[in-house]
NUKESE-344369 format. One record per atom (N, C-alpha, C): residue number from 1; chain; atom name; x, y, z. Coordinates in Angstrom, 3 decimals. Last residue first. Example, Ala and Ser with C-alpha at 12.3 -4.5 7.8 and 13.67 -1.06 7.14 Angstrom:
2
<r><k>2</k><c>A</c><a>N</a><px>12.850</px><py>-2.250</py><pz>7.080</pz></r>
<r><k>2</k><c>A</c><a>CA</a><px>13.670</px><py>-1.060</py><pz>7.140</pz></r>
<r><k>2</k><c>A</c><a>C</a><px>12.900</px><py>0.030</py><pz>7.870</pz></r>
<r><k>1</k><c>A</c><a>N</a><px>13.190</px><py>-5.690</py><pz>7.800</pz></r>
<r><k>1</k><c>A</c><a>CA</a><px>12.300</px><py>-4.500</py><pz>7.800</pz></r>
<r><k>1</k><c>A</c><a>C</a><px>13.200</px><py>-3.300</py><pz>7.800</pz></r>
This chain:
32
<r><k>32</k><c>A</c><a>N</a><px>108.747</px><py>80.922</py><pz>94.635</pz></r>
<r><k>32</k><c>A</c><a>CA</a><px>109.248</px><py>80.381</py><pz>93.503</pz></r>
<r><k>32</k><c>A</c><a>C</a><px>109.292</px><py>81.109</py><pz>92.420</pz></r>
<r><k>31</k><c>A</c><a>N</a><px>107.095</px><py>82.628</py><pz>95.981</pz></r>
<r><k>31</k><c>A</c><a>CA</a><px>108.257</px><py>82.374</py><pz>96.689</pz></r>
<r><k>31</k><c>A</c><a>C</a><px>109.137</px><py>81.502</py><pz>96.067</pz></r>
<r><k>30</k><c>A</c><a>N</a><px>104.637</px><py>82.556</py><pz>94.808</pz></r>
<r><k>30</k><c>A</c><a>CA</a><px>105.279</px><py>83.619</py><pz>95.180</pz></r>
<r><k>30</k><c>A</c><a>C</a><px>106.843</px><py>83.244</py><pz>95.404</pz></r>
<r><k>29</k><c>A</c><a>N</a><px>103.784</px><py>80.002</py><pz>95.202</pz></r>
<r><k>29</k><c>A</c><a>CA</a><px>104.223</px><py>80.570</py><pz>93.649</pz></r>
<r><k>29</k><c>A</c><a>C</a><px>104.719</px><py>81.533</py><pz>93.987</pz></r>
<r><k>28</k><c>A</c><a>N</a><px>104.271</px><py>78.701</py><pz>97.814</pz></r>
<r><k>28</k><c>A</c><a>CA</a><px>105.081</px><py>78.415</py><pz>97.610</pz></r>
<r><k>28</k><c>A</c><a>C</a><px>105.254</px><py>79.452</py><pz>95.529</pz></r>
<r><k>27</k><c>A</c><a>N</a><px>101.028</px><py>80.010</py><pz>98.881</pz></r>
<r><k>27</k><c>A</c><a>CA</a><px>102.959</px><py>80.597</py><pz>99.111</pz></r>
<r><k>27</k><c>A</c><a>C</a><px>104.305</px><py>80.092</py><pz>98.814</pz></r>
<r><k>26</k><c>A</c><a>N</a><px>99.679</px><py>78.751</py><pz>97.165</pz></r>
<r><k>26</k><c>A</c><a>CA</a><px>99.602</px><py>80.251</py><pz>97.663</pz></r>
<r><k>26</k><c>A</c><a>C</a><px>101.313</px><py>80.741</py><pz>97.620</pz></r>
<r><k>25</k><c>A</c><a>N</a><px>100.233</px><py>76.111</py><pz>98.511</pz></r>
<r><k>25</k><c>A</c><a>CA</a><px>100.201</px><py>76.516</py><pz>96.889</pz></r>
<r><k>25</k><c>A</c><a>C</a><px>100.264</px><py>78.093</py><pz>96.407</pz></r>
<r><k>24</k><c>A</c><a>N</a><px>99.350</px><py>76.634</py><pz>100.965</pz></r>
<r><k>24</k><c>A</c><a>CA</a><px>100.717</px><py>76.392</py><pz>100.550</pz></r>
<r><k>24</k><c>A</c><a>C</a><px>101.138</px><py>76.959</py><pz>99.135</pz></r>
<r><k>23</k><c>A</c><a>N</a><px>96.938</px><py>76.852</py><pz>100.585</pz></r>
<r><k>23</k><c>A</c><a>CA</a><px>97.602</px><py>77.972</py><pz>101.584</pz></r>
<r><k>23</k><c>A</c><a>C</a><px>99.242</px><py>77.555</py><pz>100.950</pz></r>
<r><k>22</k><c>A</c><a>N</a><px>96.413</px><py>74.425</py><pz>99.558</pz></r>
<r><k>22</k><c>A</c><a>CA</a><px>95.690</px><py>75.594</py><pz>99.032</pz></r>
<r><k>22</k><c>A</c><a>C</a><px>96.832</px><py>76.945</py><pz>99.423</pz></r>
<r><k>21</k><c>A</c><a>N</a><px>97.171</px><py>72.482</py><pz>102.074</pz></r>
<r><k>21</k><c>A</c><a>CA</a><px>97.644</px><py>72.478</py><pz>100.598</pz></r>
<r><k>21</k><c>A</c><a>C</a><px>97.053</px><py>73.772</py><pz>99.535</pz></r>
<r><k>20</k><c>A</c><a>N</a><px>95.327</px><py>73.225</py><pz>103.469</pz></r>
<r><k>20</k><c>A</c><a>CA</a><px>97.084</px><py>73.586</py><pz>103.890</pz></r>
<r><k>20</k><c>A</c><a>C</a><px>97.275</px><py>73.336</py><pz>102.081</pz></r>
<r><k>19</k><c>A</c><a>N</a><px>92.895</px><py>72.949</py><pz>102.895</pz></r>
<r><k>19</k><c>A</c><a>CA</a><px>93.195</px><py>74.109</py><pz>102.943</pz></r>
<r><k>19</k><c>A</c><a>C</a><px>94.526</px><py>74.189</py><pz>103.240</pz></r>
<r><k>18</k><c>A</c><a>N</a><px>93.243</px><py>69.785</py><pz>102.397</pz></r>
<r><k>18</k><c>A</c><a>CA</a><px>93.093</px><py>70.807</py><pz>101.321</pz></r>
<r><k>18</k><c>A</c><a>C</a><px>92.976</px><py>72.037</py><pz>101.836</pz></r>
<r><k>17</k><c>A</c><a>N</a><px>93.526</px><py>69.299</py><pz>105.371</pz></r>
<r><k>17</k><c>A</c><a>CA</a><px>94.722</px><py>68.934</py><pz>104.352</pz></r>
<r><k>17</k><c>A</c><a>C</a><px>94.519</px><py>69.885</py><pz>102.891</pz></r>
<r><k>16</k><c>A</c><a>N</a><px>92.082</px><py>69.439</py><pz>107.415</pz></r>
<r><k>16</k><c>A</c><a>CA</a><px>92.665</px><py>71.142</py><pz>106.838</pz></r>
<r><k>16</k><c>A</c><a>C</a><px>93.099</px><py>70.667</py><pz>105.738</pz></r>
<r><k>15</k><c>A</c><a>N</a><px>91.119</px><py>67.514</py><pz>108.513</pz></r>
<r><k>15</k><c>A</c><a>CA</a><px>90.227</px><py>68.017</py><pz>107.495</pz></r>
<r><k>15</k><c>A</c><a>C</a><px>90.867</px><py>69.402</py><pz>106.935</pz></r>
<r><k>14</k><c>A</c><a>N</a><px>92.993</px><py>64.437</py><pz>108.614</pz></r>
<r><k>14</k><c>A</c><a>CA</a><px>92.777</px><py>65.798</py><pz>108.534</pz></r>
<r><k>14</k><c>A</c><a>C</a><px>92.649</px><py>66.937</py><pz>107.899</pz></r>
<r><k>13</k><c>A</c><a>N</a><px>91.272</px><py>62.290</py><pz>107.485</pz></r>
<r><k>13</k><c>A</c><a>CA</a><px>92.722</px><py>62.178</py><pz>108.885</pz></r>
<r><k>13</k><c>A</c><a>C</a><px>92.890</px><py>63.551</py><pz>108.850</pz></r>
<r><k>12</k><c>A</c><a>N</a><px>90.151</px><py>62.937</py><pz>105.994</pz></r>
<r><k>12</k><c>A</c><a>CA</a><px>88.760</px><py>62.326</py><pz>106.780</pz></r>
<r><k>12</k><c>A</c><a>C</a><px>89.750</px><py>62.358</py><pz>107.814</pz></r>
<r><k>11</k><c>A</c><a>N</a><px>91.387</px><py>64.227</py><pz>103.709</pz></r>
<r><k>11</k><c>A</c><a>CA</a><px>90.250</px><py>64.694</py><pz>104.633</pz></r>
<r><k>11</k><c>A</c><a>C</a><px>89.866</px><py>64.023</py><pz>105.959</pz></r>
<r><k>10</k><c>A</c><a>N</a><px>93.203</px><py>62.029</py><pz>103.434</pz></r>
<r><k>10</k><c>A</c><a>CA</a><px>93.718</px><py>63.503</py><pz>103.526</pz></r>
<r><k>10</k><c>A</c><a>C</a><px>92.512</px><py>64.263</py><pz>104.523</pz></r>
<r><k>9</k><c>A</c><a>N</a><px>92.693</px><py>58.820</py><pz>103.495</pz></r>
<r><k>9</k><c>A</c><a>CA</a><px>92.623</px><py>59.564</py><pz>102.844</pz></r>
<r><k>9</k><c>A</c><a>C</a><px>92.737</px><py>61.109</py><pz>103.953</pz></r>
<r><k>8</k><c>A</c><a>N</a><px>96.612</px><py>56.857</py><pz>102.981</pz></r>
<r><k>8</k><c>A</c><a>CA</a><px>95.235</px><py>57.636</py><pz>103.663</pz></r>
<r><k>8</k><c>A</c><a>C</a><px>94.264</px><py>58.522</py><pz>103.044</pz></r>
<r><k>7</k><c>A</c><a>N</a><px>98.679</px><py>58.224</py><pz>101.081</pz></r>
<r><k>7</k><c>A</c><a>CA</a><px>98.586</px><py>57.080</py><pz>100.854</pz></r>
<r><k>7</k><c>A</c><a>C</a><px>96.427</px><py>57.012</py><pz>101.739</pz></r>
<r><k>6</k><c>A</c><a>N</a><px>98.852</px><py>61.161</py><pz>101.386</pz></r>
<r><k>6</k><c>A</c><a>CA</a><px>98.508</px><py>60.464</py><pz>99.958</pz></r>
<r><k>6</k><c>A</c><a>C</a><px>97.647</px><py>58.914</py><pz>100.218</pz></r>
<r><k>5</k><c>A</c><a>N</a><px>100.119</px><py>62.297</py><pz>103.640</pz></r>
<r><k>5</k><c>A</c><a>CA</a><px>98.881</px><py>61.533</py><pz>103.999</pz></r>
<r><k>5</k><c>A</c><a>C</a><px>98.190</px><py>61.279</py><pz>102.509</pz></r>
<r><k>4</k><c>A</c><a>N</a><px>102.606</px><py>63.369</py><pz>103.559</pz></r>
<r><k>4</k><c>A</c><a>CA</a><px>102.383</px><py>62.415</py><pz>103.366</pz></r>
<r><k>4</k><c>A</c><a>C</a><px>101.055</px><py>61.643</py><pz>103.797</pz></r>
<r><k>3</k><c>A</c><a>N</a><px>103.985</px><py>66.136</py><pz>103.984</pz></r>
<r><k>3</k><c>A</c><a>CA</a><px>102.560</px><py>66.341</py><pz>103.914</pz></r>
<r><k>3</k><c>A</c><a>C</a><px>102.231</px><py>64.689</py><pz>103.290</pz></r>
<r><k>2</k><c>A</c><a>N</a><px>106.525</px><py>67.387</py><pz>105.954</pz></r>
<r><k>2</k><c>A</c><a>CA</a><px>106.189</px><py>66.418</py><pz>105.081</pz></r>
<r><k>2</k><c>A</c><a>C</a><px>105.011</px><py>66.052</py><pz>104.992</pz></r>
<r><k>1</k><c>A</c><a>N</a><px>108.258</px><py>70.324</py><pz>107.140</pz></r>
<r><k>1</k><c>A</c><a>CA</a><px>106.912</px><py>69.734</py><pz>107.196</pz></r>
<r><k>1</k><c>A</c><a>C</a><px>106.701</px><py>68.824</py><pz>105.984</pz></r>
């Protein structure tokens, strides 16, 4: 999964983008 909507903005193309990125951040410290 490649989360490239930087360039766009994130919310307004999709409104999860800060809860995937939250959820991620979650599971990528564990798992690092």
């Amino acid at each position: 999964m490649q989360v490239t909507d930087t360039t766009t903005e994130p919310e307004l193309a999709c409104p999860i983008a800060p809860v995937v990125d939250i959820v991620f951040s979650r599971w990528t410290t564990p798992i690092l």
